[in-house]
PASEBA-1860 file (N, C-alpha, C; in nm, 3 decimals):
! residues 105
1> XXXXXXXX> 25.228/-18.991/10.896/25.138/-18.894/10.955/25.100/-18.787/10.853 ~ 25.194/-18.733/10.773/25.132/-18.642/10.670/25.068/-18.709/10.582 ~ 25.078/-18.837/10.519/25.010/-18.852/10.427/24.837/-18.878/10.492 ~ 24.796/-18.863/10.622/24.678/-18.919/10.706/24.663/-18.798/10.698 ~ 24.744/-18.662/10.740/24.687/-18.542/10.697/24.601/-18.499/10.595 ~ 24.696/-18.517/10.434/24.673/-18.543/10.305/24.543/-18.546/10.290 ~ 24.511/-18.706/10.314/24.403/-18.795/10.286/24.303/-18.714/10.341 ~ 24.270/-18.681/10.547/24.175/-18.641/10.586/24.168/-18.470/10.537
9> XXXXXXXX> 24.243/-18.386/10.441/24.249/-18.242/10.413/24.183/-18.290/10.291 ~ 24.205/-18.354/10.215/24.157/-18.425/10.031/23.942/-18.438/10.070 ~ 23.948/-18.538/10.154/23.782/-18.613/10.197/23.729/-18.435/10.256 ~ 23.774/-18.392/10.311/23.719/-18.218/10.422/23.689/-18.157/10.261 ~ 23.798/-18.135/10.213/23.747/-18.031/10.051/23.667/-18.160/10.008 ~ 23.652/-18.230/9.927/23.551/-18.335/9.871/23.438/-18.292/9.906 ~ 23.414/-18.375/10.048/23.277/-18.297/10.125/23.196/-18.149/10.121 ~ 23.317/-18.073/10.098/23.269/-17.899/10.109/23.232/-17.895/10.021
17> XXXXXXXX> 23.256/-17.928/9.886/23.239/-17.904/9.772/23.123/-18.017/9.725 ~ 23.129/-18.059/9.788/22.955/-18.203/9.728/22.855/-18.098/9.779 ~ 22.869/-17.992/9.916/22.769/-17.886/9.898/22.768/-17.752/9.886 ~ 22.858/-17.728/9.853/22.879/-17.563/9.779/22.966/-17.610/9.596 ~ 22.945/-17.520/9.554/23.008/-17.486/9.414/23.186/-17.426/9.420 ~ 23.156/-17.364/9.514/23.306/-17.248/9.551/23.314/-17.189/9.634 ~ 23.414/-17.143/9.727/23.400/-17.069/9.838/23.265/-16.950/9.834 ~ 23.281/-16.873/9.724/23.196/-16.790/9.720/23.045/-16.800/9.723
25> XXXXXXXX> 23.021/-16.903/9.710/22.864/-16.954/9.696/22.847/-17.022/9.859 ~ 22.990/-17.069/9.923/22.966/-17.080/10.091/22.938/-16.928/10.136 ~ 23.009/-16.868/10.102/22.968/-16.705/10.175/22.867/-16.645/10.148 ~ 22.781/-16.669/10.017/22.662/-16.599/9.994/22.554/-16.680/10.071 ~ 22.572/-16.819/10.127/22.507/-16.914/10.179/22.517/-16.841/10.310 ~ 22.630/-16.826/10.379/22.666/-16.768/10.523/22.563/-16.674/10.540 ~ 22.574/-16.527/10.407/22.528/-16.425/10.469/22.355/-16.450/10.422 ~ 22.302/-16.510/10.350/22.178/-16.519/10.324/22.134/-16.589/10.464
33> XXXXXXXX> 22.194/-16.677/10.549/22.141/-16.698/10.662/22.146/-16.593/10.780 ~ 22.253/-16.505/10.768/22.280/-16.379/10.862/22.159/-16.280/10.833 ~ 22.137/-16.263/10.673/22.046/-16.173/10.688/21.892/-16.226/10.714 ~ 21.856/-16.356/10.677/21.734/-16.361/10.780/21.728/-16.397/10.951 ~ 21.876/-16.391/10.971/21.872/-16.415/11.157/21.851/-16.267/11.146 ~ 21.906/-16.188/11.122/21.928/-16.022/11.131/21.813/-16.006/11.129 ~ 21.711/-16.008/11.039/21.623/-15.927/10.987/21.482/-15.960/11.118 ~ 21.473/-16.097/11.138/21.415/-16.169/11.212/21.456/-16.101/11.393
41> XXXXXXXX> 21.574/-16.056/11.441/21.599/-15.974/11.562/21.552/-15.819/11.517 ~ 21.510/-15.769/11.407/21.479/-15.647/11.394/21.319/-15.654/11.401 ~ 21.275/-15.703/11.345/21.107/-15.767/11.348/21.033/-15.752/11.485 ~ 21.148/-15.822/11.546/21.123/-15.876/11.746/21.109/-15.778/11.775 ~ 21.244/-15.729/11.762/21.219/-15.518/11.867/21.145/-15.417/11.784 ~ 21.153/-15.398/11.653/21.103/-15.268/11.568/20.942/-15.314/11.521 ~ 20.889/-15.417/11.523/20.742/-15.442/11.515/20.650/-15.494/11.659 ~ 20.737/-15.442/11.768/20.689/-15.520/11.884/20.563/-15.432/11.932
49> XXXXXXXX> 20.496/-15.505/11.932/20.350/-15.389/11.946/20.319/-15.353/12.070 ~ 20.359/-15.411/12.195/20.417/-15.450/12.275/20.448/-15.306/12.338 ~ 20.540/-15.213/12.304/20.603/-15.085/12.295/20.545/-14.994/12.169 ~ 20.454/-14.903/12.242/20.398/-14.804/12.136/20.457/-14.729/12.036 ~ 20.565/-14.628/12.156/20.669/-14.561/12.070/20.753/-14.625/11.962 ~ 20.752/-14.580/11.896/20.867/-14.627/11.744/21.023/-14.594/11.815 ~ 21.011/-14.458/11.861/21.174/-14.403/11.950/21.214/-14.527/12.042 ~ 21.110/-14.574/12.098/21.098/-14.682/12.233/21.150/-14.832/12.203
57> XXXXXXXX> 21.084/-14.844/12.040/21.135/-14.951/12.015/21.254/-14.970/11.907 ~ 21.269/-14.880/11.882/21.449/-14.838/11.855/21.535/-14.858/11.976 ~ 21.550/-14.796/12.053/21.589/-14.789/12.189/21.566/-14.929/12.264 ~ 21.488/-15.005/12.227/21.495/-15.157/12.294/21.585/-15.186/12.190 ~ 21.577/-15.192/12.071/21.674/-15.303/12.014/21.811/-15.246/12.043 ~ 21.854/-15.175/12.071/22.034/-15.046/12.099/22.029/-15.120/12.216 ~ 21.931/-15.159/12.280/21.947/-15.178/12.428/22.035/-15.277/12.435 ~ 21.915/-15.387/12.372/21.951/-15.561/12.342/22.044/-15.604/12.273
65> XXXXXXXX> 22.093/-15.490/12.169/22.205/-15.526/12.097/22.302/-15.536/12.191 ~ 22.326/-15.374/12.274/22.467/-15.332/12.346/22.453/-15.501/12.425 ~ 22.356/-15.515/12.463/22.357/-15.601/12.596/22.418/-15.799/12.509 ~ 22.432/-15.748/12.435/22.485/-15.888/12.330/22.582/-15.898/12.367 ~ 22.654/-15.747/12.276/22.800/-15.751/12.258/22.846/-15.720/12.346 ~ 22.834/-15.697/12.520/22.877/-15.682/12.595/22.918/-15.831/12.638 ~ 22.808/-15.921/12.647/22.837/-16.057/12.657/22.942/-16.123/12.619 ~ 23.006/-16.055/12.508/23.156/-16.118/12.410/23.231/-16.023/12.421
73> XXXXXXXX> 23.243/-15.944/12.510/23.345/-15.809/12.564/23.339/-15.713/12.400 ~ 23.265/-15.751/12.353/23.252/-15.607/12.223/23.362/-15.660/12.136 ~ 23.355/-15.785/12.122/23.452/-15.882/12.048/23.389/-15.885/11.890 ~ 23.251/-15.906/11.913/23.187/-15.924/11.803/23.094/-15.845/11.749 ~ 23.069/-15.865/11.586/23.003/-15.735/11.567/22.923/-15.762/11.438 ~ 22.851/-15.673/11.347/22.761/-15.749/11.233/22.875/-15.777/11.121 ~ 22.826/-15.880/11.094/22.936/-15.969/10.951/22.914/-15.882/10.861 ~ 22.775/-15.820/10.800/22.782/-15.726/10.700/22.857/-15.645/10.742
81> XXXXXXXX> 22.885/-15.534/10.806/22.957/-15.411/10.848/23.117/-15.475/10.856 ~ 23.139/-15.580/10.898/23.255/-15.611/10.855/23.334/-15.651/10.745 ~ 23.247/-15.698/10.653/23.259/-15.737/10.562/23.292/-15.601/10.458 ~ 23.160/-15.522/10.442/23.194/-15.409/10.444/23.306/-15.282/10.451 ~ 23.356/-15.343/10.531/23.452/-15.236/10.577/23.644/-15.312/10.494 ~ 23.587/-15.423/10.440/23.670/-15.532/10.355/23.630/-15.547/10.212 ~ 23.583/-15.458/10.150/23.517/-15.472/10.024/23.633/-15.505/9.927 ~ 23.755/-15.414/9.938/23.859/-15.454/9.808/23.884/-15.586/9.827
89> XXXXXXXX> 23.833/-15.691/9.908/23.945/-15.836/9.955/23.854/-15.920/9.922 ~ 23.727/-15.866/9.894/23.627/-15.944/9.825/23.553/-15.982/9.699 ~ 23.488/-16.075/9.690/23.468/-16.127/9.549/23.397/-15.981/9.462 ~ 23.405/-15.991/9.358/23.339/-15.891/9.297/23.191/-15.842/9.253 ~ 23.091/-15.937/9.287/22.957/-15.923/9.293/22.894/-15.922/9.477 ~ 23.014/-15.910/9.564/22.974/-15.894/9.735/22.962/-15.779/9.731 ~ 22.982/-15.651/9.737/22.975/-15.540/9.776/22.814/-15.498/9.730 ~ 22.774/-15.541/9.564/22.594/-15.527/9.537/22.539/-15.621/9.606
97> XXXXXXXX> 22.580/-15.723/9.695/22.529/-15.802/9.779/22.520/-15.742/9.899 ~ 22.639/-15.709/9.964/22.598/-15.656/10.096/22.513/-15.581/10.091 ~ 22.509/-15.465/9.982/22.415/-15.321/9.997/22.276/-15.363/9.971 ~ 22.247/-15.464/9.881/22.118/-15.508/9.899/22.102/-15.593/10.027 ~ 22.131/-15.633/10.059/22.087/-15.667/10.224/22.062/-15.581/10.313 ~ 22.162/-15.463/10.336/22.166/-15.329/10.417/22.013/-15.293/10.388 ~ 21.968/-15.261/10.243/21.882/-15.202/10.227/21.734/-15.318/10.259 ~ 21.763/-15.442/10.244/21.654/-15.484/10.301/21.613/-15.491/10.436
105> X> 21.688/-15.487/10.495/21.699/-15.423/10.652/21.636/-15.292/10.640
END
């Protein structure tokens, strides 16, 4: 039984690695998809023409957010800001990564 472990833990890394380089190039992959889901829910509420006020459509997206994370009892929260808040545990070119994302937001 361990060596069926072995084998199927050996083929899982093989595979990961036929499409990433290194963990770190999976995480810049992760958050480059976070920040165009992100950016793409900010678009929806903050360009919605839809709602005149700019205050109004601030206030829709706070709305829609709370009304997320209420859905997951406030379990979950933005990967940047968490990540963030983990900067020493991370690779050493993430932290000019996160902040350029922040700021493209």
């Amino acid at each position: 039984m361990e060596q069926l472990h072995k084998i199927s833990f050996d083929y899982l890394k093989r595979s990961f690695y036929y499409y990433f380089k290194s963990k770190e190039e999976f995480g810049k992959t992760i958050l480059d998809y976070y920040n165009h889901f992100f950016t793409e829910k900010l678009k929806q509420r903050l360009l919605n023409e839809n709602i005149s006020s700019a205050l109004e459509r601030i206030h829709a997206f706070c709305t829609k957010a709370k009304t997320n994370m209420a859905k997951y009892n406030f379990n979950r929260g933005c990967l940047v800001g968490k990540l963030m808040q983990n900067e020493s545990h991370l690779p050493p070119d993430y932290p000019i990564l996160l902040n350029n994302i922040l700021h493209h937001w």
